[in-house]
N, C-alpha and C positions, 0 to 999 in steps of 0.2 A: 247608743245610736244617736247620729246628731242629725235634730229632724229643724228642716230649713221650711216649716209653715206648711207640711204636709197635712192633707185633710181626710186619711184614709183608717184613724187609728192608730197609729203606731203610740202613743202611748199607755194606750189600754192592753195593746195586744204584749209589750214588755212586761207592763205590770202581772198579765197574767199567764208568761210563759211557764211552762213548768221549769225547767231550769236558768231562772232568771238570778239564780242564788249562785247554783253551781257555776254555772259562767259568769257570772257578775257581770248581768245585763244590767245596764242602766240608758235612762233615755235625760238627753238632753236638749233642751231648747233653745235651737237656733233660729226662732225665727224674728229674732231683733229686727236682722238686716236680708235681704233680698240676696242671693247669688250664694253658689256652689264653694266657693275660697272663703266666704265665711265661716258658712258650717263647718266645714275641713279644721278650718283654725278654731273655731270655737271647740267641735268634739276633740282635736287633738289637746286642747290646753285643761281637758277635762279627764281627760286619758290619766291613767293612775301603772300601765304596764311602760315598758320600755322598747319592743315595738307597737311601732302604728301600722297598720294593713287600710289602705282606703279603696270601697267599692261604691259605685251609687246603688239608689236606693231601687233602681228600676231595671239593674243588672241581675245578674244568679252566678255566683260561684260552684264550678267542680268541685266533688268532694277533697281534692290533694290541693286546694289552691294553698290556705295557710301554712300546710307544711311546708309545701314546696317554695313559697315566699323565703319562709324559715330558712331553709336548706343555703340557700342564695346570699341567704344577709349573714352566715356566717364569715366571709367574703368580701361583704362591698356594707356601703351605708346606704342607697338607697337603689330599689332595684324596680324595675320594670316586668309585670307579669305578663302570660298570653292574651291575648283576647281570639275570640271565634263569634260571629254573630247568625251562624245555622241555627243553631238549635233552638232558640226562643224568637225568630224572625220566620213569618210564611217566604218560603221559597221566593215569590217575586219581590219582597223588601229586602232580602238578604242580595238579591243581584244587585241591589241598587251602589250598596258600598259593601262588599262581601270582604269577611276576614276571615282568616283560615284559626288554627289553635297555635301555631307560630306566630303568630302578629300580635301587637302589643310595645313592640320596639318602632318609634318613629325616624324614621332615618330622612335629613333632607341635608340641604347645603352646607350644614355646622355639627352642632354635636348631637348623637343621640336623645332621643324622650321618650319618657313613658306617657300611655295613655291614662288620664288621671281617674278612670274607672276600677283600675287595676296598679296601685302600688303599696311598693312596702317601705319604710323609712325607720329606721333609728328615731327613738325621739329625742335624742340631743342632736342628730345630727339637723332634723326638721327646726327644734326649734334655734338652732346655733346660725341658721339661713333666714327663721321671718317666717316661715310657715310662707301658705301658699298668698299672692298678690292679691287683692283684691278689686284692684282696679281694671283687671283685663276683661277685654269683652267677650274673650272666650281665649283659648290656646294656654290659660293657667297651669295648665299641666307641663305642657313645653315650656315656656317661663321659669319656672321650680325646678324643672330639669337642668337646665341651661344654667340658672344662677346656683344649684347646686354644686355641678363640676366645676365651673368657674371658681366657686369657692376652695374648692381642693376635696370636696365626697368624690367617695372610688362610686363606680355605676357599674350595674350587672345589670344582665335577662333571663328572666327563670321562664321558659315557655310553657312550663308543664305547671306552670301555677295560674290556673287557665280562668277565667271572666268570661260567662257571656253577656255579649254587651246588645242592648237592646234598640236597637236604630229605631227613628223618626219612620211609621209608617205609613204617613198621610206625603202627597209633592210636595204640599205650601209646608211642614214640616221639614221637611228635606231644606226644601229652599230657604226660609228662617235660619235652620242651623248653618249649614253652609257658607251664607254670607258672613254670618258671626263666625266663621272659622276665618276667611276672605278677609274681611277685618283683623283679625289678633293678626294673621300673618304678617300683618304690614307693622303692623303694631311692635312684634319681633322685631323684624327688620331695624326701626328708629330705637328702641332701644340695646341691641345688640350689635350693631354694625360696627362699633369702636373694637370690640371683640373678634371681627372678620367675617359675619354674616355679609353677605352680599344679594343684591336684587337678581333675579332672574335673568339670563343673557338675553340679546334680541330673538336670540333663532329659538331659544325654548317659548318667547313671546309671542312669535311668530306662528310659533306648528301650533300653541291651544288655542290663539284662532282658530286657525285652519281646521280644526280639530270640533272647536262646537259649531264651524259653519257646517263643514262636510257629514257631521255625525247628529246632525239638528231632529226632532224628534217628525220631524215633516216625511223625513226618508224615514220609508219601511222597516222596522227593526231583522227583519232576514235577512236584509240588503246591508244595512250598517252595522247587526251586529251589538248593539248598544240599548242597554233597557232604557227606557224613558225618566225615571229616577236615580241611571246614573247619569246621566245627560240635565238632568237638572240641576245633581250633585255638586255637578264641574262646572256647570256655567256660574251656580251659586256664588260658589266659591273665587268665581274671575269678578263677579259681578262687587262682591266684599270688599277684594283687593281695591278697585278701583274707586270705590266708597271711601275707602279710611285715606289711600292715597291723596283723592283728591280734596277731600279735607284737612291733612297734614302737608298740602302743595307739595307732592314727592313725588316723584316718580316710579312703579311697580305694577307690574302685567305678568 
C-alpha cells in the first residue's frame, strides 16, 4: 500500500495484518512528495505483480471488485471499474453528487475516463505511458485516460467491479474539490485540444447560468428540486473553470 503522509497507522496496521505474508502486503512510503499521482507512481514502480488495481485509501471495495477488474483486462489494457457512492455516504451527502453501481465510466466531449478511485492497468502498459501526471491539479485520472488511448491502450468498463467512493461531506469540502475539478477541466482543454477536445458551445454556457441563477440555494429546495450541496457542486465547478481560464487568458464556461 502506497501511503502519501497518512497519519492513521497504516503502517503498523500492515505490519501486523495476519495475512500480510499470504498476500504479500507490503507498505510503501510515499510521502516524499504531496499529491495522489505520486503515490500511484511510486506504489506502481514498487509493484512486484503485473497487474496494478488502484483504489484510494478512503474508498471500500465490493467483495467481486478485483476479480471482476480481472475478468475485464483479459480484453483491454486498461479498464475502468463501477463507482456507487450510497453505501458509505449519509443519504443527504450522497444527493449531493450521487453515483449509481454503473458509474465509474466519465463520458464528456472526447474520449472515455475512468475515475481514478477505481482502475485496473497492465503494468507495462501504465508504465509504457509514464504512469499517472503529476502535475495536474486534479482530473489525473482523465489525463491517464486520454493519453492512454491516444497512445494505442484498448479501454473497457467492468461495472460489476464496483468502488465505493467516499464524497467530501462538509459544503466548503464540496466546494474545495469542485473547483479543483473546474480547474483540471480547463487544464484538459489546453493540453488536448490539438487532439479535438473542444470548449463548451455558447448555449451549453448559457443554460449553466441559467441554471445556477434559477436553481440558487435562496429558492426553496421543494420548489427547485436541487439539494444545496449539489448546487454548490456545480457552481464549484463553473467557478474552477473560470479560475484556470482566466489565468491561462482562454476562454471556457
Amino acid at each position: 500500500m502506497s501511503d502519501n503522509g497518512s497519519t492513521d497507522g497504516l503502517e503498523q496496521h500492515i505490519a501486523n495484518h495476519p495475512l500480510t505474508a499470504e498476500l504479500d502486503l507490503r507498505y510503501i512510503d510515499s510521502s516524499q512528495r504531496a499529491g495522489i499521482s505520486f503515490a500511484r507512481n511510486n506504489g506502481s514502480a514498487h509493484a512486484r505483480g503485473q497487474f496494478l488495481a488502484f483504489c484510494d485509501g478512503d474508498d471500500r471495495v465490493h467483495s467481486s471488485w478485483l476479480t471482476q477488474l480481472l475478468l475485464s483486462a483479459e480484453f483491454a489494457d486498461l479498464i475502468a471499474g463501477g463507482v456507487e457512492s450510497e453505501s458509505i455516504n449519509s443519504p443527504e451527502v450522497h444527493s449531493w453528487r450521487p453515483f449509481s453501481s454503473t458509474d465509474g465510466l466519465v463520458l464528456g466531449r472526447f474520449l472515455p475516463s475512468a475515475m481514478g478511485c477505481n482502475i485496473g492497468i497492465w503494468k507495462r502498459a501504465f508504465d509504457s505511458i509514464g504512469g499517472f501526471d503529476e502535475s495536474m491539479t486534479a482530473g489525473e485520472d482523465v489525463e491517464f485516460s486520454w493519453r492512454a488511448q491516444i497512445s494505442g491502450l484498448s479501454f473497457a468498463h467492468a461495472p460489476k467491479a464496483t468502488v465505493a467512493y467516499r464524497l467530501r461531506s462538509t459544503l466548503s469540502g464540496t466546494w474545495h474539490q469542485t473547483v479543483s475539478y473546474g480547474m483540471a477541466e480547463v487544464e484538459l482543454f489546453l493540453a488536448f485540444r490539438d487532439y479535438g477536445v473542444r470548449r463548451p458551445t455558447i448555449k451549453s454556457s448559457l443554460t449553466t447560468l441559467a441554471g445556477l441563477i434559477l436553481l440558487n440555494p435562496l429558492i426553496p429546495q421543494r420548489l427547485s428540486g436541487m439539494p444545496r450541496g449539489r448546487w454548490i457542486a456545480f457552481a464549484g465547478l463553473q467557478v474552477g473553470k473560470l479560475k484556470c481560464a482566466a489565468r491561462n487568458r482562454t476562454f471556457y464556461f
